[in-house]
C-alpha positions in Angstrom: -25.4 95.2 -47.9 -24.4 93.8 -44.9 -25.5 97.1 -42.7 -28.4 96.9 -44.2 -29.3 93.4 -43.7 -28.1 93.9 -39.8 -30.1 96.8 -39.4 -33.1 94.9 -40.6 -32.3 91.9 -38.5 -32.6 94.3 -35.0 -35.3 96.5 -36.2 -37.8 93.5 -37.0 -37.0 92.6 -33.1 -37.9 95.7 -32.2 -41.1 96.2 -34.8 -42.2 92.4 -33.4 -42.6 94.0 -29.7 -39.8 91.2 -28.2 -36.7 93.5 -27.8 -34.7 93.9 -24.8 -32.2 96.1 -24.8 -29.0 94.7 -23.3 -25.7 96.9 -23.3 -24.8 96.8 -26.8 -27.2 94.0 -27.8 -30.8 93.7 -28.7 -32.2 90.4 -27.7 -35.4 88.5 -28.8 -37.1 86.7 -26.3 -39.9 85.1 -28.1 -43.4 85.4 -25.7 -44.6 81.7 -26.3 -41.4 79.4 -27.6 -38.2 78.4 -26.0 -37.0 77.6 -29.4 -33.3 78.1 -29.4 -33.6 79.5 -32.7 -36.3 82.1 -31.6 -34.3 83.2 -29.1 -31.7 85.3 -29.7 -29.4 88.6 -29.4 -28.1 91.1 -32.3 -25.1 93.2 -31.8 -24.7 96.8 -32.6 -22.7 98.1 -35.7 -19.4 97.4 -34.9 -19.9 96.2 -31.4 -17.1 95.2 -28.9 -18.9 94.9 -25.5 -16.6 94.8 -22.3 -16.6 91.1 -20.6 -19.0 92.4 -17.5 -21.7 93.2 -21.2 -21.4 89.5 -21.8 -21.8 88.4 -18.5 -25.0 90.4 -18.4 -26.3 89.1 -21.5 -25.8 85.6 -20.4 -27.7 86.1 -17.3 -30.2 87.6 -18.8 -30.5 84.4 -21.0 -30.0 82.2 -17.7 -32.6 84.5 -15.9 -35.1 82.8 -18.8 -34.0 79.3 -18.7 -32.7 79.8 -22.1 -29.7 78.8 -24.2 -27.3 82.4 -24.1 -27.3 82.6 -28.4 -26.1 85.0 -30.8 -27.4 85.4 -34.8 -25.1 88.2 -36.4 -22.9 89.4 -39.7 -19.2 89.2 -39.1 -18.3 91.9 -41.2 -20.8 94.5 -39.1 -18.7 93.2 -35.8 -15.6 91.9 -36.3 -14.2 91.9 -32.7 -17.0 90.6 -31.3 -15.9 86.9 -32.0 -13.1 87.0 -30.3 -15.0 88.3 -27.1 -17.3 86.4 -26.8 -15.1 83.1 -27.3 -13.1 84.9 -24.4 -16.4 84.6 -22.4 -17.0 80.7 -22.9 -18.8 81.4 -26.2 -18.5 78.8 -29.2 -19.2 78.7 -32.8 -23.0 77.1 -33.7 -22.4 77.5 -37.1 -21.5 79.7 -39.8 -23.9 79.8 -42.8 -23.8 81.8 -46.1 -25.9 84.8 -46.5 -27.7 84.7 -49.7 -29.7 87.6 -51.2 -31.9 87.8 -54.0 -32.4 91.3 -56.0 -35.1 92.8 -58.1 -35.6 90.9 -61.2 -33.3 87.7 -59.9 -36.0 85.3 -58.8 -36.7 82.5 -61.0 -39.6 82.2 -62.9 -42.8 80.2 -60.4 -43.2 76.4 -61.5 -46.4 75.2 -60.9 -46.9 72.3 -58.7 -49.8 69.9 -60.1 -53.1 69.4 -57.7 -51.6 72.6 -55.4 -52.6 76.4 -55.0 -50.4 79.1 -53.8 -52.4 81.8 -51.7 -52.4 83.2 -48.5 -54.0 82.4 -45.3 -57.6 84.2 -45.1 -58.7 82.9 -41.6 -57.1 81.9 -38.4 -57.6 78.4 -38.9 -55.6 78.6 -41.6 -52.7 80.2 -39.7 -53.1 77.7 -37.1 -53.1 75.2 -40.3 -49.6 76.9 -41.7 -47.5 77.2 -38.3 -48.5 73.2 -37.4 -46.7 72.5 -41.2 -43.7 74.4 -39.8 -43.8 72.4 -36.4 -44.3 69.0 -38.7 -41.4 69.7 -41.1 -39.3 70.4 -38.7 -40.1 67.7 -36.1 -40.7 69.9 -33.6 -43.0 68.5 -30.3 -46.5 69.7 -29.4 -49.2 71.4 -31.7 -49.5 74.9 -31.9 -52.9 76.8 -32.1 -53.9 80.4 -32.2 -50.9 82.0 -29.9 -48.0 80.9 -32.1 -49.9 81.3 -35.1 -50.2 85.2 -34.2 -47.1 85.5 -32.9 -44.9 83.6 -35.7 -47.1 84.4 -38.7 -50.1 86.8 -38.3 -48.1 89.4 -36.6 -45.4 89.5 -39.7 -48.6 89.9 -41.7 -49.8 92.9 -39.6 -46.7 94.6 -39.9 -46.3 94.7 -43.5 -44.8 91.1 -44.1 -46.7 88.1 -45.8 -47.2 84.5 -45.4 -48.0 81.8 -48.1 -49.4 78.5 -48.1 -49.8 75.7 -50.1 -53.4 74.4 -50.2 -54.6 71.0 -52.3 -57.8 70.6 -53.7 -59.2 69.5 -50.8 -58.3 72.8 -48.6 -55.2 70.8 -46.4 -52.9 73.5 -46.2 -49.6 71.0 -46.5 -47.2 73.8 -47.1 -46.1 77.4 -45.5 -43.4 80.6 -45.5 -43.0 84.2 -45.1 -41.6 87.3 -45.2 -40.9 89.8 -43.0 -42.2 93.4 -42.9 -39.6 95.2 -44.9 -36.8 97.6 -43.6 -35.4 99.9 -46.0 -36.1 97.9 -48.9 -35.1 94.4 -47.4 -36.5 91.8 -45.8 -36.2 88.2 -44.7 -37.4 85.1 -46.2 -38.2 82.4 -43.8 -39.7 79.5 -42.3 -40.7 77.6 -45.7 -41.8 74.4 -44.5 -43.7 71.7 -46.4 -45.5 68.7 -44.8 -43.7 65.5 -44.7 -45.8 63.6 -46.7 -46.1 66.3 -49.6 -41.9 66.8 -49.9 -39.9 66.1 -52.6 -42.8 67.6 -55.0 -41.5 71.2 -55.7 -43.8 72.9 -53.2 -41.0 74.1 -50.8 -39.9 75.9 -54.1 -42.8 76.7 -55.1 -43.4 78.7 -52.0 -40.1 80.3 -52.0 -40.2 81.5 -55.7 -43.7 82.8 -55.2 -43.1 84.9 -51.9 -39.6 86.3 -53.1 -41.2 87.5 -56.6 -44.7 89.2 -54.4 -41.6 90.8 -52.4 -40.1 92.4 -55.4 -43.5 92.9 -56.9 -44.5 95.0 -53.7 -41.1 97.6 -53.6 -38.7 95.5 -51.4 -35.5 95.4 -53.6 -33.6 92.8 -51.5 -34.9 89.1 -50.2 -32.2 88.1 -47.7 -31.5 84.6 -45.9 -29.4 81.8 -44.5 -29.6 78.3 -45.6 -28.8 75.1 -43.4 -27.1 72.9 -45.0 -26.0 71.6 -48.7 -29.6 71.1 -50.2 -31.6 74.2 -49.0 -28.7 76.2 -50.6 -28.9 74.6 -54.2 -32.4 75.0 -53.5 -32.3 78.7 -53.0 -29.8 79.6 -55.9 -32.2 77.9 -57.9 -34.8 79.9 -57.2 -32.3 83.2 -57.8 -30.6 83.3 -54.8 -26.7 84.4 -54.5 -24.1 83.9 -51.8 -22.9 87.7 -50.6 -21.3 86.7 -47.2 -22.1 85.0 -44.4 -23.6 84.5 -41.2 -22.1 83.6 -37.6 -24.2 82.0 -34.8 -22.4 81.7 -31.5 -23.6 79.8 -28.6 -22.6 79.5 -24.6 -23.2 75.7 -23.5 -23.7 75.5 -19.6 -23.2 72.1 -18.2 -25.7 73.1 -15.3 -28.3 74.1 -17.9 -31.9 72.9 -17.8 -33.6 70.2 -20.1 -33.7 73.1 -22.5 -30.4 73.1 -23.3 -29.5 71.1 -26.8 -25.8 69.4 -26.4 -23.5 71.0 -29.5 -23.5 67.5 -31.2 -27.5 67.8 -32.0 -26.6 71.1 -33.2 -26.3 70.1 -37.6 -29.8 68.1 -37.1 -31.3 70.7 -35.0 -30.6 73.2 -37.9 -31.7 71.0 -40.9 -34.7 70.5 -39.2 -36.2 73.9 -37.7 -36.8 77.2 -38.8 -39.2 78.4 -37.0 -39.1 82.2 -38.3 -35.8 81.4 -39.8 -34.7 80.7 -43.5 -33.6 77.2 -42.9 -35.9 74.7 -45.9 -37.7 71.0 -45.0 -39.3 70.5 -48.3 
């Protein structure tokens, strides 16, 4: 499981048109965010890159004004920690990897005065990615370019997005899934509007888009929780712990404004998912 849940992890980088290939890495560099968490690199199966690969991976960060960041499965490359802690690398955080199966997901609760659907027009993309941005307290408001980059183009490839709508239209809730890789996918960036949380919509959304996943052939729903509350949150809705999930960092005292110091690191991760799995509801 964990090959196949790395595999799909590079090959949506590659499907999404961001890779760049570096020695034994492939990197996102995400075309209108400096989001730490949307920029990233994936190691090869079993990869133990010499220290001159690192160095070149870090400049190609650096090159970018961006934070040198890694998002990878332990078990796929387990010699890789130690080299890249040899190159001034540290530990972001390590998360559990929780799947979901065919026939696991809870049963959908309905949430009283809101519809599940999905987006029809681009102003309700626009609508959905500003929820992720307000949920997770990120700054500025994004329009049309992150919504086709984060949202429309998972839809385009085979993925899907959901939002939660009231009665009025206000879309007050979002999340996705990936375009599917061998039968898996990821489920990510469920977000739900500060002043509609705590209602059951966050779960709502997640039950809902795991079940359509199933429901369309994908036999495994994959994703890493933030903290203590997303993860209860998630093995409600069927979700099961089958590993984990290492995200390594290199701080630079010289770096830009960009650059988050390691202490913000816990809040920075129970706050933003951007097209991760991590859960504001």
């Amino acid at each position: 499981m964990d090959t196949d849940i790395q595999n799909y992890a590079r090959a949506n980088i590659v499907r999404g048109g961001n890779a760049t290939r570096i020695a034994c890495f492939t990197v996102r560099f995400d075309p209108v965010s400096s989001m730490r968490f949307l920029n990233y690199a994936v190691p090869d199966e079993h990869a133990a890159p010499a220290s001159d690969d690192i160095a070149e991976l870090v400049d190609a960060f650096r090159s970018r004004d961006l934070l040198p960041r890694l998002e990878y499965l332990p078990r796929c490359a387990p010699r890789l920690e130690a080299a890249l802690t040899a190159a001034g690398f540290t530990v972001e955080s390590r998360m559990p990897l929780m799947t979901c199966g065919t026939g696991k997901a809870a049963s959908p609760r309905p949430v009283e005065g809101i519809t599940l659907t999905t987006p029809r027009a681009m102003d309700e993309y626009i609508a959905a990615v500003r929820v992720q941005y307000q949920a997770f307290d990120e700054p500025g408001i994004p329009g049309e370019p992150e919504a086709k980059t984060h949202l429309l183009s998972a839809v385009e490839r085979g993925g899907a997005v959901a939002i939660a709508v009231t009665a009025d239209g206000t879309v007050v809730g979002a999340g996705q899934y990936g375009a599917p890789v061998d039968g898996v996918t990821e489920l990510a960036g469920i977000a739900v509007h500060p002043d509609w949380q705590g209602r059951g919509i966050g779960a709502a959304i997640t039950t809902g888009l795991t079940r359509s996943a199933h429901s369309s052939g994908i036999r495994t729903v994959w994703l890493d929780p933030s903290g203590d509350t997303a993860q209860r949150l998630y093995e409600r809705a069927g979700y099961r712990i089958v590993g984990e999930k290492l995200h390594m960092v290199r701080e630079l005292h010289e770096w830009s404004w960009r650059e988050l110091p390691a202490t913000t690191v816990p809040a920075q991760l129970e706050r933003w998912s951007g097209l991760r799995p991590q859960i504001s509801v």
